[in-house]
C-alpha positions, 0 to 999 in steps of 0.5 A, a space after each residue: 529462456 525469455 520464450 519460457 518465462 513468457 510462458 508463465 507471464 502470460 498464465 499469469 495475465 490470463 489469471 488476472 483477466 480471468 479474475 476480472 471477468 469472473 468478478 464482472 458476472 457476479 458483482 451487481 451493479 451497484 455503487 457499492 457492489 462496484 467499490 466494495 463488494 457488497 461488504 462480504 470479504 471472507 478473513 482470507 481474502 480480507 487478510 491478503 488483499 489487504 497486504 498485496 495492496 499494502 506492499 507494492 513494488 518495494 517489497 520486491 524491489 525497494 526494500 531489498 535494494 535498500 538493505 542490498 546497499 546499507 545492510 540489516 540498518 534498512 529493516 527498520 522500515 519492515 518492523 515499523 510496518 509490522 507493527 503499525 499493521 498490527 495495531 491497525 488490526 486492533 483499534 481501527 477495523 473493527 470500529 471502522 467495520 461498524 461505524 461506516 455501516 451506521 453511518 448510512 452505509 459510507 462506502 468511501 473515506 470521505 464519505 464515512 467523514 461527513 457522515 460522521 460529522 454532519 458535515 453539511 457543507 460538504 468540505 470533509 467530503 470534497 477536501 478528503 476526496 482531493 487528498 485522495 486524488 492527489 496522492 494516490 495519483 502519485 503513488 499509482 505512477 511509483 507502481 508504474 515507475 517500478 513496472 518500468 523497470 521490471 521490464 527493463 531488467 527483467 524483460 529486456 523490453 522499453 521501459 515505457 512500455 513496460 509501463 503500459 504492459 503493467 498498467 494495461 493489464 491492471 485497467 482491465 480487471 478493475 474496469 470491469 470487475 471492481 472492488 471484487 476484481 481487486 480483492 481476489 487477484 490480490 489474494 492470487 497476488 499475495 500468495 504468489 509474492 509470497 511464494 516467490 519470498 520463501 524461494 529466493 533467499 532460501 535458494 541463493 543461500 544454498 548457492 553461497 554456502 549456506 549462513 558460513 558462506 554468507 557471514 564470511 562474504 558479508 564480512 568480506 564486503 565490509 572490509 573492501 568497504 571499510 565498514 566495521 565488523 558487522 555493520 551490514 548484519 547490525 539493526 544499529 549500525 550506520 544509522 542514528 536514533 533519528 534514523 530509525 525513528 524516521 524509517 520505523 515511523 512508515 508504520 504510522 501511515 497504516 491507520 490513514 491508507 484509504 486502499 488498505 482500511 477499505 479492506 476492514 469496511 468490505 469484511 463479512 463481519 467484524 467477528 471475522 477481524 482476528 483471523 484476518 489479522 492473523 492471517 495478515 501479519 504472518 504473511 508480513 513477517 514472513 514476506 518482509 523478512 524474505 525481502 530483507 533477506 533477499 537484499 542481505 544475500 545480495 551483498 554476500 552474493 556479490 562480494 563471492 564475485 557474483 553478479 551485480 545489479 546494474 540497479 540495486 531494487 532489481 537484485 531479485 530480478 537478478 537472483 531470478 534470472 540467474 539460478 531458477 529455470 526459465 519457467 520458475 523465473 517467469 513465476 519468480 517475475 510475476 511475483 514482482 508483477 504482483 506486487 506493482 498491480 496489486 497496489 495499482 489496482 487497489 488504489 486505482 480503484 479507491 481513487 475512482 472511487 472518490 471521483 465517482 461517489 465524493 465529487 460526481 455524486 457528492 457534489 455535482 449530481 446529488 442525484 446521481 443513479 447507481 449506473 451513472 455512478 459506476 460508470 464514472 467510476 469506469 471513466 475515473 479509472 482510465 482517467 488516473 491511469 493515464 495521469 499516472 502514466 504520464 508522471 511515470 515517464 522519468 525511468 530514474 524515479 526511485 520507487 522507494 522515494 515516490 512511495 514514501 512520499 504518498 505514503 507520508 502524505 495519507 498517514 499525516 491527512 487521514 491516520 489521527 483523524 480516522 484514530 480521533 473519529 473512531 475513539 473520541 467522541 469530543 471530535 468536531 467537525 472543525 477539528 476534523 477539517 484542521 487535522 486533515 488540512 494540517 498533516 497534508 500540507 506540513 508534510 507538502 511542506 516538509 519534502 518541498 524544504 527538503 527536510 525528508 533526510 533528517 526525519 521522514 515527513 510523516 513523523 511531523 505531518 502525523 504529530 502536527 495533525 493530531 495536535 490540531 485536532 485535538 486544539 481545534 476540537 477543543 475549541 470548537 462547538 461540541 459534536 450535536 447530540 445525534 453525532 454523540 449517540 451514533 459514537 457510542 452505537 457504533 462503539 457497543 456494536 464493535 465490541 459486541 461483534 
């Protein structure tokens, strides 16, 4: 069986790869053409990519453990997303599109922040780039803690190399191939995950007697715990207003992911924006609701005397291993697989990205050329994921834990400012610089006092930010002249296209 389902792993390797090289031949080689693919992402690619990098390991692992020990409680954090990614679609792609395009062409966030602004200082540029560093490292090292353990429950193998099987592979195609690179195996990526989320719920609902089975296993389950009457299948149980608000508020970090808005600033044309949105949020309700079901299954499976996972983020592993052929589980494994490199690469990539353009270009060789900037970015790549590597070392790292934390700490730096900058003109650069300083560091501040178990720090970081820039703007010089008009252009050509 293992012989087998290294069959399909290593077709899925050697796809990946292949990608890479492929994007290798034809990416110029450019900054731009390196970090984002010479903004020609056609919808399909734009609305895939964009979600395989968004969802990480936990859509295969986190999330259906989390629902796997709570019950249906734990997909608030599925609806928040949804909807956050929805409204990202309407009031920040399009804009940003546009407005990084006339903002001398920014290819990165930070670059796009001082652009914006004027800000001649530099500090937007340095300070978003840090931010970017920081966290992204941290978030690079929950996919590799989620490679870990697939290879140990899916693989049989050391979790530490587990850890390189998943990040080698990855270094590969982003050394080479870039934003191209990222984007195409994440489209691959997206199609595999998805798959794999229709396949696995639907097969182990077969196997215990279809929704009958399944309502009479779960009900089972809730008695041996004490649990009241469908509690596992209830939104509302077991949770409190202040629970789901903690959890449904993961869909504010969207409007401030540097791995997922670059998508919007590397489509084609903006006129391109609705059907990539469609395309976008259909997969995510589709995969989110396949995850969720994954993990409710679960329960029921195991209240029938089925298995149990010895970790609950690997009960699709377990499903996979346990009812598919050796071949369809090696599909059913590099869906995971998927999952955990599509969001590595992309934030490999987007950190590279900040090191080579905002840091080495920005501010210690202005000057820099095009080939020396993307083979900092190369060196930048291998750098990161040696760094997150090395903080992936602990194997009792929760993945749904350290993504949550990465996840706050952007949507709280960039999420108001990157909504403030594209929609009120009044933002100033001193009200820039508060808001991205004030939403990292109360949300630092927040997990550090431990205070993450009453509200998700994202709630305070995001509302503390878009307070300070809103004050500070206020208080502050109004935006020159140039900064106004730039606005506006960009404003008129967002709803023209």
């Amino acid at each position: 069986m293992q012989t087998m389902a290294w069959v399909s792993l290593s077709a899925y390797f050697a796809l990946m790869i292949g990608i890479g090289i492929y994007a290798w031949r034809k990416s110029n080689a450019t900054a731009e053409g390196y970090m984002l693919g010479g903004r020609d992402l056609g919808p399909g690619v734009t609305a895939l990519s964009a979600g395989a990098s968004d969802m990480s390991g936990w859509l295969l692992m986190g999330l259906p453990g989390a629902v796997f020990l709570s019950g249906l409680s734990g997909a608030w954090i599925g609806i928040g997303l949804t909807i956050g990614a929805y409204i990202n679609y309407l009031i920040v792609a399009p804009r940003l599109r546009t407005f990084t395009e006339l903002a001398n062409d920014a290819i990165t966030i930070p670059d796009f922040l001082e652009e914006r602004f004027a800000d001649a200082s530099r500090a937007l540029r340095v300070i978003a780039a840090l931010v970017i560093i920081v966290f992204f490292t941290l978030y690079c090292s929950a996919g590799m803690v989620a490679g870990g353990k697939f290879a140990v429950a899916a693989l049989g193998m050391d979790y530490l190399a587990g850890v390189a099987l998943a990040a080698g592979v990855v270094v590969i195609y982003v050394l080479f191939g870039g934003f191209l690179a990222v984007s195409l195996t994440d489209f691959v990526q997206g199609c595999i995950m998805f798959a794999g989320l229709i396949m696995v719920p639907v097969v182990v609902l077969m196997q215990i007697g279809g929704i009958d089975g399944a309502s009479a296993a779960l009900a089972a389950a809730e008695a041996s715990q004490q649990l009241g009457p469908g509690t596992l299948t209830s939104l509302f149980a077991g949770t409190t207003v202040l629970g789901i608000i903690s959890t449904a508020a993961w869909g504010l970090g969207y409007f401030g992911q540097p791995h997922i808005i670059v998508r919007f600033m590397a489509i084609r044309r903006v006129a391109d924006m609705p059907i990539a949105r469609r395309i976008n949020i259909g997969w995510m309700v589709i995969s989110l609701a396949g995850a969720i079901a994954t993990g409710l299954l679960g329960a029921a499976w195991v209240a029938q005397g089925g298995e149990a996972p010895t970790d609950p983020e690997t009960i699709f592993i377990l499903f996979a291993r346990t009812l598919f052929h050796p071949l369809v589980t090696g599909f059913l494994l590099a869906a995971i697989l998927a999952a955990i490199m599509s969001t590595i690469s992309a934030q490999l990539l987007v950190t590279a990205s900040s090191l080579a353009e905002d840091i080495w270009r920005g501010v210690i060789q202005r000057d820099a050329s095009e080939q020396s900037v993307v083979a900092i970015g190369r060196a930048a790549v291998l750098i990161v994921a040696a760094v997150s590597g090395l903080l992936a070392l602990n194997p009792d790292s929760s993945i749904l834990s350290l993504v949550s934390n990465a996840w706050a700490g952007f949507g709280a730096a960039f999420g108001p400012l990157i909504i403030a900058s594209l929609w009120w003109r009044g933002t100033t650069r001193w009200g820039a610089l508060a808001g991205m300083v004030t939403g990292a560091a109360v949300v630092i501040g927040w997990i550090a006092l431990g205070w993450s178990e009453a509200m998700y720090e994202i709630v305070p970081g995001f509302i503390a930010s878009g307070v300070a820039i809103w004050l500070v703007s206020k208080l502050s010089t109004a935006p020159p002249a140039d900064r106004i008009a730039l606005f506006d252009q960009a404003a008129r050509a967002a709803l023209a296209k």
